[in-house]
VMD Tcl script that draws the C-alpha trace (Angstrom):
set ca {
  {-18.68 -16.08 -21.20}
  {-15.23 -17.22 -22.33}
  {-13.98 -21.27 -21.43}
  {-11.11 -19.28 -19.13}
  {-14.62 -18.04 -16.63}
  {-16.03 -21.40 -17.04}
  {-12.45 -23.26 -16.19}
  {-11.57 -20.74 -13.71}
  {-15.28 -21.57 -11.82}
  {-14.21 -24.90 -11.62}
  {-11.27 -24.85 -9.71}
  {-12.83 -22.46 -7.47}
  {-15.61 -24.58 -6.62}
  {-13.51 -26.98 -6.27}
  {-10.99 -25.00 -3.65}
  {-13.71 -23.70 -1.57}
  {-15.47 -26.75 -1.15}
  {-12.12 -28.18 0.43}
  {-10.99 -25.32 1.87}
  {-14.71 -23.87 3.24}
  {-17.98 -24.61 4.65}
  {-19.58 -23.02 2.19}
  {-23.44 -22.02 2.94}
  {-25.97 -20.73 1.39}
  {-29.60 -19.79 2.51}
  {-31.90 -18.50 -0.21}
  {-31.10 -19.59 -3.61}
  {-34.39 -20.09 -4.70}
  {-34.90 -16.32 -4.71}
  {-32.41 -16.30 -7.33}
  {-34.68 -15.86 -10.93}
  {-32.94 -18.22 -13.42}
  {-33.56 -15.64 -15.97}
  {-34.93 -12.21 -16.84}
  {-33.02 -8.73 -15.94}
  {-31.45 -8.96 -12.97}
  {-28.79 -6.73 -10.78}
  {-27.40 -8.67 -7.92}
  {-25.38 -6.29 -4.69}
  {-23.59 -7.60 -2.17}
  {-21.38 -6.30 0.83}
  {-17.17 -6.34 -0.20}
  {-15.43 -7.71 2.71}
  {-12.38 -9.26 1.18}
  {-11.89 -10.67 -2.33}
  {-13.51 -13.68 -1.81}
  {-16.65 -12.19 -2.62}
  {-17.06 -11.81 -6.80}
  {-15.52 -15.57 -6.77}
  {-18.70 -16.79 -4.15}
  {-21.20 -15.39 -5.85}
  {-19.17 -16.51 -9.25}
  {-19.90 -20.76 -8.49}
  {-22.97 -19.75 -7.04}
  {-25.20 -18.30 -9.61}
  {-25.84 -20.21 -12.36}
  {-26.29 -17.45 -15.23}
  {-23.94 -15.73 -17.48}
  {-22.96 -12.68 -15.54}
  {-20.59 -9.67 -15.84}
  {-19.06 -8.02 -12.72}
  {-18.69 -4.04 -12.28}
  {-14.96 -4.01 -11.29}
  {-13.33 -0.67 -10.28}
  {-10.99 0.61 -13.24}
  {-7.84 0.22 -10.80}
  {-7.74 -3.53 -12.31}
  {-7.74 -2.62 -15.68}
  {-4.40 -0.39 -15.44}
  {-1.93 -3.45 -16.85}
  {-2.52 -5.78 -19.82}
  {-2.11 -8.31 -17.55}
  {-5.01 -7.85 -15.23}
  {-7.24 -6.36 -17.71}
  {-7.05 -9.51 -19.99}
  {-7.85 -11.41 -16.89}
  {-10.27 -9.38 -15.75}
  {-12.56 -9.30 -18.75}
  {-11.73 -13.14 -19.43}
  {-13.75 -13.63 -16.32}
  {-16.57 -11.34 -17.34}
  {-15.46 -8.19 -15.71}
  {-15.94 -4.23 -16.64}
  {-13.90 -1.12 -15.34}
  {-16.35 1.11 -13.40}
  {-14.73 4.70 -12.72}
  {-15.85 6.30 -9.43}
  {-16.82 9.70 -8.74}
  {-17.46 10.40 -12.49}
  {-21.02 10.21 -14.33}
  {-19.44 7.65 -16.83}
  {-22.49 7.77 -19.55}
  {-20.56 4.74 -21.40}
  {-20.24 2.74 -18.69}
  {-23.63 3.29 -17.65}
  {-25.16 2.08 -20.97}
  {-22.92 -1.02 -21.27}
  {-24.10 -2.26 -17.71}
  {-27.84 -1.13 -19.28}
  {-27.05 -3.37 -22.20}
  {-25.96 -6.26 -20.25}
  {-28.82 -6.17 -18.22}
  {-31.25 -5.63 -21.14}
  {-28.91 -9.06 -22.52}
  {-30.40 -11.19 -19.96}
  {-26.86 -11.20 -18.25}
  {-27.21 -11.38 -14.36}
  {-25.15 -7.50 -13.22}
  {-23.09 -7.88 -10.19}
  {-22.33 -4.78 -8.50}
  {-20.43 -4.15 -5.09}
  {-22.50 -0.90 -4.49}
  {-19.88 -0.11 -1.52}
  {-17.52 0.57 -4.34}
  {-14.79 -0.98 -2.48}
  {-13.83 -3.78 0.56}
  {-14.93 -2.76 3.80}
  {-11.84 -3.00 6.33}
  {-13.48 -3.73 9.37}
  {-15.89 -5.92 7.90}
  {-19.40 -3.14 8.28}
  {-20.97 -2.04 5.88}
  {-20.13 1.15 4.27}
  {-22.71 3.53 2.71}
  {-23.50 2.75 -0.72}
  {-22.76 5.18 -4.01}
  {-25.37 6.05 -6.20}
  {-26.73 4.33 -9.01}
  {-28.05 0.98 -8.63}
  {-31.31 1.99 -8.36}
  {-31.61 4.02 -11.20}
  {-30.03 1.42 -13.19}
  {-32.92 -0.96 -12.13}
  {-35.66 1.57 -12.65}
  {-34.32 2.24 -15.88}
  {-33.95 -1.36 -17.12}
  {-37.10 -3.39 -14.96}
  {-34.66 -5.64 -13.39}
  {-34.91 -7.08 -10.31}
  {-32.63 -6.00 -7.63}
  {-31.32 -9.55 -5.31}
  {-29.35 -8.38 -2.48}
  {-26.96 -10.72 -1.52}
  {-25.01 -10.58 1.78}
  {-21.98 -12.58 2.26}
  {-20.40 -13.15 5.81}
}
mol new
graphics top color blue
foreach p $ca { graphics top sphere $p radius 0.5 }
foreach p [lrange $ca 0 end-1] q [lrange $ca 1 end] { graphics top cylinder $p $q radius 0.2 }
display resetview
């Protein structure tokens, strides 16, 4: 993980413990190490920054490719341990990267609802998760954010 993820954590932790009340219920279900895939629900974009100060691994997120368009946003993006995701394609590269990272002891976040839900339900979940814990033995640790 690059100093920019670890400086950037701080000063969110920092903002949403003014700005929030911040709770969490569970996080001793969270394995320190070992393969590991971590879903949550995609409300707003508050979500990859939560679970960002909260787990205390290196991680990478699944981010959908939209971010990655301008030099800008993709340098940010992947200084912050992000990877363009391309939905509605069987993307066999993309697929073994996140099997690599896994297999790298890196915690995988993935927002299976492959985007923010607008009316804050859940929306059904695309394909793929699953398969990608079955084919790597990690655990899967839902994580729901409200």
């Amino acid at each position: 993980m690059s100093w920019f993820f670890y400086f950037s954590r701080f000063i969110v932790r920092v903002t949403f413990f003014i700005v929030t009340r911040l709770r969490v219920n569970g996080r001793e279900n969270i394995p320190g190490t070992g393969p590991l895939i971590i879903i949550a629900n995609h409300i707003t974009f508050a979500e990859p920054q939560i679970i960002g100060i909260l787990i205390e691994r290196k991680m990478r997120f699944a981010t959908k490719e939209g971010f990655f368009r301008n030099i800008f946003m993709r340098t940010l993006m992947k200084s912050i341990g992000c990877f363009p995701v391309y939905q509605g394609v069987a993307d066999r590269k993309t697929i073994r990267l996140m099997e690599e990272y896994v297999k790298e002891d890196f915690a995988l976040i993935i927002f299976p609802e492959g985007t923010r839900s607008l009316n804050a339900k859940l929306l059904p979940a695309l394909n793929g998760t699953a398969l990608l814990a079955q084919h790597t033995g990690a655990q899967i640790l839902p994580v729901g954010i409200s």
